[in-house]
C-alpha positions as CSV (number, residue, x, y, z in Angstrom):
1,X,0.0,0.0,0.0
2,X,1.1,3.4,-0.8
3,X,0.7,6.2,1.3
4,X,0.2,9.7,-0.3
5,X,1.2,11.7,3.2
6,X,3.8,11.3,6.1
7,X,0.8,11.6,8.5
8,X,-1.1,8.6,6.5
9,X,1.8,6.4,7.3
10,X,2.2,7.1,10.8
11,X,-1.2,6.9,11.5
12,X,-1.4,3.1,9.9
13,X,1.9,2.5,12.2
14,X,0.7,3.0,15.1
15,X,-2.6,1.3,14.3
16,X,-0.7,-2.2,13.5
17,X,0.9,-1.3,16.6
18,X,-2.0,-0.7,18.8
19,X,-3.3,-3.9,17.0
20,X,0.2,-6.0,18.1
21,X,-0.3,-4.6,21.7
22,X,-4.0,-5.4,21.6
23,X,-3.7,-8.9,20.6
24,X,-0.3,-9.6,23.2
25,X,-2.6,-8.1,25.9
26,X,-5.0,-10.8,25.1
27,X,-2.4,-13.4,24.7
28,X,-1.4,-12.6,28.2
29,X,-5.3,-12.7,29.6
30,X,-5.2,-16.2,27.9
31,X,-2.2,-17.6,29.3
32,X,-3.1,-16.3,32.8
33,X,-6.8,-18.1,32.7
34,X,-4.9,-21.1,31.1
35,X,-2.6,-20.8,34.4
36,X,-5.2,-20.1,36.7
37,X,-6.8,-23.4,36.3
38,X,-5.0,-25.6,39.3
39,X,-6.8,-29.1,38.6
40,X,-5.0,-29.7,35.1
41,X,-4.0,-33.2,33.7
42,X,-1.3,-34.3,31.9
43,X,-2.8,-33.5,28.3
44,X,-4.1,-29.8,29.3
45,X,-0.1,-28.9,30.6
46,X,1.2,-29.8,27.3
47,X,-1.8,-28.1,25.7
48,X,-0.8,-25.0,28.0
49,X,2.7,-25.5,26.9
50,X,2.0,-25.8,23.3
51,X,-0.2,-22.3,23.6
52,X,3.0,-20.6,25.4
53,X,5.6,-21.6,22.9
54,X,3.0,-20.2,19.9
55,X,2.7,-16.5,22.0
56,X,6.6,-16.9,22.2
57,X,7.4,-17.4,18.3
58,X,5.1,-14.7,17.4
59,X,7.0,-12.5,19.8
60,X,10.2,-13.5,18.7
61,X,8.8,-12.9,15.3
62,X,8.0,-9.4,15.9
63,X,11.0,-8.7,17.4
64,X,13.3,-10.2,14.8
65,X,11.5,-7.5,12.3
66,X,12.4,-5.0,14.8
67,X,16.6,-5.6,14.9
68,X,16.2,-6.3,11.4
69,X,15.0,-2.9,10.6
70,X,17.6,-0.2,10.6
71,X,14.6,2.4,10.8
72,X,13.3,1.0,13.7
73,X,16.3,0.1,15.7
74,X,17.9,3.6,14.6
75,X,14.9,5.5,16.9
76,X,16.2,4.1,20.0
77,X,19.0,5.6,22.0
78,X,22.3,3.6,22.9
79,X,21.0,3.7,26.5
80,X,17.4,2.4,25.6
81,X,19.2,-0.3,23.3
82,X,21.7,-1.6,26.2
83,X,18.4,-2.1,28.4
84,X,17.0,-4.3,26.2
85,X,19.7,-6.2,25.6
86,X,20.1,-7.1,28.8
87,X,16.8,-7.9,29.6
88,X,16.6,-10.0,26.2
89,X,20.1,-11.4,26.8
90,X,19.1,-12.7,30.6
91,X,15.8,-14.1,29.3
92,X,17.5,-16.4,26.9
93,X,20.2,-17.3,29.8
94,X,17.2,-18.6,31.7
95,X,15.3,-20.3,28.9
96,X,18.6,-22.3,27.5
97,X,20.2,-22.8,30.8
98,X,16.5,-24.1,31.8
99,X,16.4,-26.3,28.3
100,X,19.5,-27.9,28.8
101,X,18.3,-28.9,32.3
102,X,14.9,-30.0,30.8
103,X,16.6,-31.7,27.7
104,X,19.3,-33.4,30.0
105,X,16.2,-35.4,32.1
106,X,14.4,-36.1,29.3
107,X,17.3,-37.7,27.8
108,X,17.8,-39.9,31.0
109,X,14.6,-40.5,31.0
110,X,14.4,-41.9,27.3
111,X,17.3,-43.7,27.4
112,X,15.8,-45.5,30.2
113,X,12.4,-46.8,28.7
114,X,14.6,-47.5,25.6
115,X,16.7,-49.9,27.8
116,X,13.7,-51.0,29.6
117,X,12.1,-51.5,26.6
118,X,15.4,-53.7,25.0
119,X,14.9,-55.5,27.7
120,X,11.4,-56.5,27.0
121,X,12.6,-57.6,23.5
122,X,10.6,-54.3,22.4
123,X,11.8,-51.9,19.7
124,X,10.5,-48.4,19.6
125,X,11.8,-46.0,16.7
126,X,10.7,-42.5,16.1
């Protein structure tokens, strides 16, 4: 779409962007009524994980357009840009140092049915 003003354009900027913050807002609403439900079985906590990891790419997606536009990551200050590279830089700490734990058990805890299941004469392949 081509826009004939300045003002045009900014004005359909910061409607996708009261848009984006609309539908995170709701994401967030979502995930806390997902969370707030104490009695879940197995099935539902990988439903609620499934749900978390799809807010998260879409996140990650936005934000990869963001440091991948020169325009948009030119309008924030060196001090406003070492913020959020902290905070983004200590989130990912915690989120690999917390898959590597997860991924670790897991693995113990495959390689355990699939010697459990050798045992039994029983072959499982993925």
């Amino acid at each position: 779409m081509t826009f004939i003003r300045d003002r045009l354009e900014v004005s359909a900027v910061n409607q996708m962007h009261q848009n984006w913050v609309q539908r995170s807002e709701n994401t967030l609403k979502q995930l806390k009524g997902l969370m707030e439900n104490t009695d879940q079985d197995r099935l539902e906590l990988v439903r609620v994980m499934r749900f978390s990891f799809g807010a998260l790419g879409q996140s990650l997606a936005g934000w990869m357009q963001w440091v991948n536009s020169p325009e948009i990551m030119s309008s924030f200050n060196k001090e406003e840009l070492e913020e959020m590279t902290k905070k983004i830089t200590d989130m990912v700490e915690q989120f690999v140092t917390y898959d590597i734990e997860v991924t670790s058990t897991g693995t113990r805890k495959g390689l355990a049915k699939q010697r459990e299941n050798e045992q039994q004469g029983l072959r499982f392949v993925i």
